[in-house]
N, C-alpha and C positions, 0 to 999 in steps of 0.2 A: 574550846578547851581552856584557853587562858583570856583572859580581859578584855582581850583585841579580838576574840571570836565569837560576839557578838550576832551570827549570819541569820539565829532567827529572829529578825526581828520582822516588823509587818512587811508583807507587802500585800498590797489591795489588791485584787485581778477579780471583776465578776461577783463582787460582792462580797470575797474570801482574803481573809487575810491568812496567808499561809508564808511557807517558808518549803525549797522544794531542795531534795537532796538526794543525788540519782548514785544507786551503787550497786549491793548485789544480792543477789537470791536466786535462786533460778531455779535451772534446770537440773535435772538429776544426774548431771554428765561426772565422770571421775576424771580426774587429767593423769594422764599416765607417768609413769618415771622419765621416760622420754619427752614429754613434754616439759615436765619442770625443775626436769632437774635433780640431780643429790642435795639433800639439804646438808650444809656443813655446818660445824660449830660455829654459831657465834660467838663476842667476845666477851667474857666475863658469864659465859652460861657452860658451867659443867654440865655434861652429858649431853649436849642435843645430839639430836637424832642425827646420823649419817649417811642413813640410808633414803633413800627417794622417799618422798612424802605427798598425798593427794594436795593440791591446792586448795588454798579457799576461794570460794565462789569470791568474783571480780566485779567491783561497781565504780563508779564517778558521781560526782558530783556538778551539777554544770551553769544550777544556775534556778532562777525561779522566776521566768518571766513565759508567759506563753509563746508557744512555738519554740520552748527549747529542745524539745525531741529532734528538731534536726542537730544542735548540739551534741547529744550524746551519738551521734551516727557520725558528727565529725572528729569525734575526741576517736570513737571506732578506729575510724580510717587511720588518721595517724598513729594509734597505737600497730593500725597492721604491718607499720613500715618492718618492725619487729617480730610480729607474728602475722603472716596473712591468713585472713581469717579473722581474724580477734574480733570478738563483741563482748559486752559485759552481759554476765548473767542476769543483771534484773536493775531496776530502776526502786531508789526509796524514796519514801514519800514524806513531806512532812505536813504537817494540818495545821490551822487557825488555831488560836485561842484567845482571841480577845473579847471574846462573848461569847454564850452557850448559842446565837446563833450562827458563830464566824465558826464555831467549834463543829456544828452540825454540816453547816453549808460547804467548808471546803472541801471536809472528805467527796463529795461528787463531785466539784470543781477539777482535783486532783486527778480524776480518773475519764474526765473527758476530754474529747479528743484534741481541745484547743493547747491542752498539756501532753500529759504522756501517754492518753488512752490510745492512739496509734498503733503504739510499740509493741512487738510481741513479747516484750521481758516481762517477766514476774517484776509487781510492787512490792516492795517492802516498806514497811511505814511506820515514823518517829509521831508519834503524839504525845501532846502535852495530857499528861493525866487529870488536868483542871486547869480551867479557863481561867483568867482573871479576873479579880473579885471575887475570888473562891480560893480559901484554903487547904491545908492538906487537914487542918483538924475537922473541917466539915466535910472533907469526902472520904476521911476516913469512919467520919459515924453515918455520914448519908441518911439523918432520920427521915426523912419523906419520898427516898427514894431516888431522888433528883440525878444524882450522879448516874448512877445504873440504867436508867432510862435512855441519858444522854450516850451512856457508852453502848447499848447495846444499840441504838440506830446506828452506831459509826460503825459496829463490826456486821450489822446486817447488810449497811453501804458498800462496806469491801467486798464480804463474801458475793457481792450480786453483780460486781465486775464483770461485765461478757470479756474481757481483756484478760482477764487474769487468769494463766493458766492452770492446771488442776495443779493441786499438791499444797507442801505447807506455806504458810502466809506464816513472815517474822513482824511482830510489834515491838516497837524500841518506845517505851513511854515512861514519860520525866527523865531524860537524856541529859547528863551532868550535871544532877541533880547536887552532888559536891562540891560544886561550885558556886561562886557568890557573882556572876553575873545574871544569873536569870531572877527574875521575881518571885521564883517560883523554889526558889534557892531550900536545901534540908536542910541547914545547919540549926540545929534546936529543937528540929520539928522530925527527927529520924521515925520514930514508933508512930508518928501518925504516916508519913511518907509510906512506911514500909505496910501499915494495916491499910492505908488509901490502894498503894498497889494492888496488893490481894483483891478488894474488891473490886477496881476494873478487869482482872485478870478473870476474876469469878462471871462479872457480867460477860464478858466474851467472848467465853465460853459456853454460857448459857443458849447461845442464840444458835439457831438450825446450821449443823455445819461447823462450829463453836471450834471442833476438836480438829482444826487445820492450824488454828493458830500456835504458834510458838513465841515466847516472849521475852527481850530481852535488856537484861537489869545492866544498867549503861553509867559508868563514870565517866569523868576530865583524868587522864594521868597527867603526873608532875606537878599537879597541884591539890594543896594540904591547907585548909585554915581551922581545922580542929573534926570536921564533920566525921560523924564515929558512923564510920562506913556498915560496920558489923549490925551494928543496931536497924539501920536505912536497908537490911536484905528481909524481902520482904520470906522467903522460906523456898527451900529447895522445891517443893510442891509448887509451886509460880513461878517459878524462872528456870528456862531453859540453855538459854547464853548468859556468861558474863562477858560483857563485852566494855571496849573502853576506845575515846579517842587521843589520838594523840601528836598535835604538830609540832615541828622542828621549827622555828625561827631564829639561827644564828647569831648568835649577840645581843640577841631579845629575851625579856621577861626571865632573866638570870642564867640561862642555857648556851652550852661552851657555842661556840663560831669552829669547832674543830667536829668532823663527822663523829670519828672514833670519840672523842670525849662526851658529845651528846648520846652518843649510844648508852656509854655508862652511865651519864648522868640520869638517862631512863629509867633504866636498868634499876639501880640503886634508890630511886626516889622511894620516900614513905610511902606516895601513891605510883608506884611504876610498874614497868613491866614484871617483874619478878612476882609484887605484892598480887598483882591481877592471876598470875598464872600459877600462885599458892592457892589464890583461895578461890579459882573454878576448879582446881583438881581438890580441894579438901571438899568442896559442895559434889564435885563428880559431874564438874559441866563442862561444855567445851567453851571456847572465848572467838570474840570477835573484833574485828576494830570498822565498825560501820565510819568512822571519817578519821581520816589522817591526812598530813598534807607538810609538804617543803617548803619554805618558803625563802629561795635567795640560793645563792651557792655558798660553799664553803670548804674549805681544805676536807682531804676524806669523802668528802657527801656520798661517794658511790659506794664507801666503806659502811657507810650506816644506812642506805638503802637497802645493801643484801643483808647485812645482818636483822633489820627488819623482816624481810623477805625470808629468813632461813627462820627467824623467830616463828613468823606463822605457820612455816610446813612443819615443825619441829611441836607444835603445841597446841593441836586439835582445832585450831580457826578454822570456824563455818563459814565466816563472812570478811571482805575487806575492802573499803571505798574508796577512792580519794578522792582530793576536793580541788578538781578542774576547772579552779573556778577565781575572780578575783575581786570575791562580794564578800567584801568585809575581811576579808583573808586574800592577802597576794602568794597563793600557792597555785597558780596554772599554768599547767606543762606544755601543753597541746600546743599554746603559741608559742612554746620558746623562750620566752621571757628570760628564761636563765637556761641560755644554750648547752653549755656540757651540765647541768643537774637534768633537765631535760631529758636528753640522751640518756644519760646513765638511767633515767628511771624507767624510759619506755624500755631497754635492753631489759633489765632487771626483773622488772614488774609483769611486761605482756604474758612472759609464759604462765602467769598463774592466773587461769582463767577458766570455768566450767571445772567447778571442784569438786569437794566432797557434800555428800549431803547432809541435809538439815536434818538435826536429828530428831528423834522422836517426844512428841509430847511429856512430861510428868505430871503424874495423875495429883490433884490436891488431896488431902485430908481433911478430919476435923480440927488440927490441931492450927490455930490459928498464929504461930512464928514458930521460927526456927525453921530447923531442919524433918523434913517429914519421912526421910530414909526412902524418899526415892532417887531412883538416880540414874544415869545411862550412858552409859559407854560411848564415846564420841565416834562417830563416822560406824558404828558397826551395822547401823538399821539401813534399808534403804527407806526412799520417801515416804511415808504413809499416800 
């Protein structure tokens, strides 16, 4: 999200430089009122909902080194202090890009068993929509092909998963793309960013099975260096989530040390909460927050955990990660490191778990941006 969250950067395992990020997807489970609770207002948000609200599907993040699947079984357990039972819905994935063949090779890396192919959770997975040494203004003309070639092995690699159970598969690709720490950065380059998306989303679909995939278009909240967001959406016909991250570091990267006052400063930013939850309800998408993350305590923090947590039941989130993790970001909870933020989060957090479902595909047109007047009603489908 900001400067300091740097977490994908290489790492080597098996010939793959990837980057791994465990969170949520799953299963087609609804979590009841009794389970999560009445959503109340939070602060500075007229009208949220009052009434009990489906959760969003539950993930972590834990780390990118092989054998961390017994991680996300321990991050499990400690969350069950809270809720017994607890698991997360699904594990996400993130892939190589430092060549078209770190870009090819880790999606299988990813899914064996030395990683997460064990796990019986659904993958969800973050790629980089171009490898480097590759721009967005060449994949978004792709005259030879190249691009689409390379995207459609990756989504034939997924779909062939014996791990992966049936139903929709989320792609989160070119992930804070708003932001000027990746190389891979839009600012300048929005209309090519946005016609490159379209044609990964297009090869992806092309491939047997194609129409599992759902896709989702990913900001940084709270941070703003000009990138004209509107332009960078590649068209309601391609994107199914908007979804956005977003950590708290108290006293860092300009953001209050006070819970309730970082809420608002969320809230309020050019690129915040509010901005993200205008324009999936003007598009007719539901939102997600695939990584967020605490880092440290501070006066409140249990006050801007639930308001959090009342934000996502309150605003049609499919999906919601954190990041238990302390690679490149000191936000893990699981050890305690920050004793009562800890607590307050496993209390707050475990009940939203096995939530609503992934909603349904939007078909493309010919119409190559914008808005293509498809649209779908958040949580009203069940799985395809």
């Amino acid at each position: 999200m900001y400067p300091q969250i740097r977490h994908r950067g290489a790492l080597i395992a098996a010939g793959a430089t990837l980057i791994v990020a465990a969170m949520v997807a799953g299963h087609a489970l609804l979590a009841t009122a009794g389970e999560v609770g009445p959503a109340t207002a939070a602060p500075g948000v007229p009208g949220a909902a009052t009434a009990a609200a489906s959760a969003p599907l539950a993930g972590v993040f834990v780390g990118g080194s092989a054998g961390d699947a017994a991680e996300v079984l321990r991050y499990e357990r400690w969350m069950a202090g809270a809720k017994p039972g607890f698991t997360v819905d699904g594990v996400t994935i993130f892939t190589g890009d430092a060549n078209w063949s770190d870009y090819d090779g880790s999606v299988g890396w990813e899914i064996a068993e030395q990683m997460f192919g064990t796990l019986d959770r659904q993958m969800f997975w973050s790629m980089s929509t171009i490898p480097q040494g590759t721009t967005w203004e060449q994949a978004a003309a792709d005259s030879d092909g190249t691009f689409a070639a390379h995207w459609r092995k990756a989504a034939t690699t997924i779909l062939a998963n014996k791990h992966q159970p049936a139903g929709p598969v989320i792609i989160r690709t070119g992930w804070e793309w708003n932001g000027n720490w990746f190389w891979y950065k839009g600012k300048g380059h929005e209309a090519a960013f946005a016609r490159a998306y379209r044609n990964f989303v297009t090869a992806f679909r092309g491939v047997p099975g194609g129409d599992r995939f759902r896709f989702d278009w990913n900001v940084s909240l709270g941070f703003d260096d000009g990138t004209d967001l509107a332009a960078g959406y590649p068209g309601d016909g391609y994107v199914d989530i908007v979804s956005a991250d977003i950590y708290w570091s108290p006293g860092e990267w300009g953001q209050p040390t006070d819970g309730t006052a970082a809420w608002t400063w969320f809230m309020n930013h050019k690129v915040g909460l509010r901005w993200q939850a205008d324009f999936a309800a003007a598009h007719g998408k539901a939102i997600g927050f695939p990584e967020w993350g605490v880092k440290g305590t501070g006066p409140n923090t249990d006050a801007y955990l639930r308001s959090l947590r009342d934000w996502m039941l309150s605003h049609n989130t499919v999906y919601q990660s954190y990041w238990d993790s302390n690679y490149n970001y000191a936000g893990k909870m699981s050890d305690e490191q920050y004793p009562s933020t800890a607590q307050a989060y496993r209390s707050i957090m475990a009940p939203l778990s096995g939530g609503a479902p992934v909603p349904p595909p939007t078909a493309p047109t010919a119409s190559a941006s914008g808005s293509t007047g498809c649209s779908f009603v958040a949580f009203s489908a069940t799985l395809l």
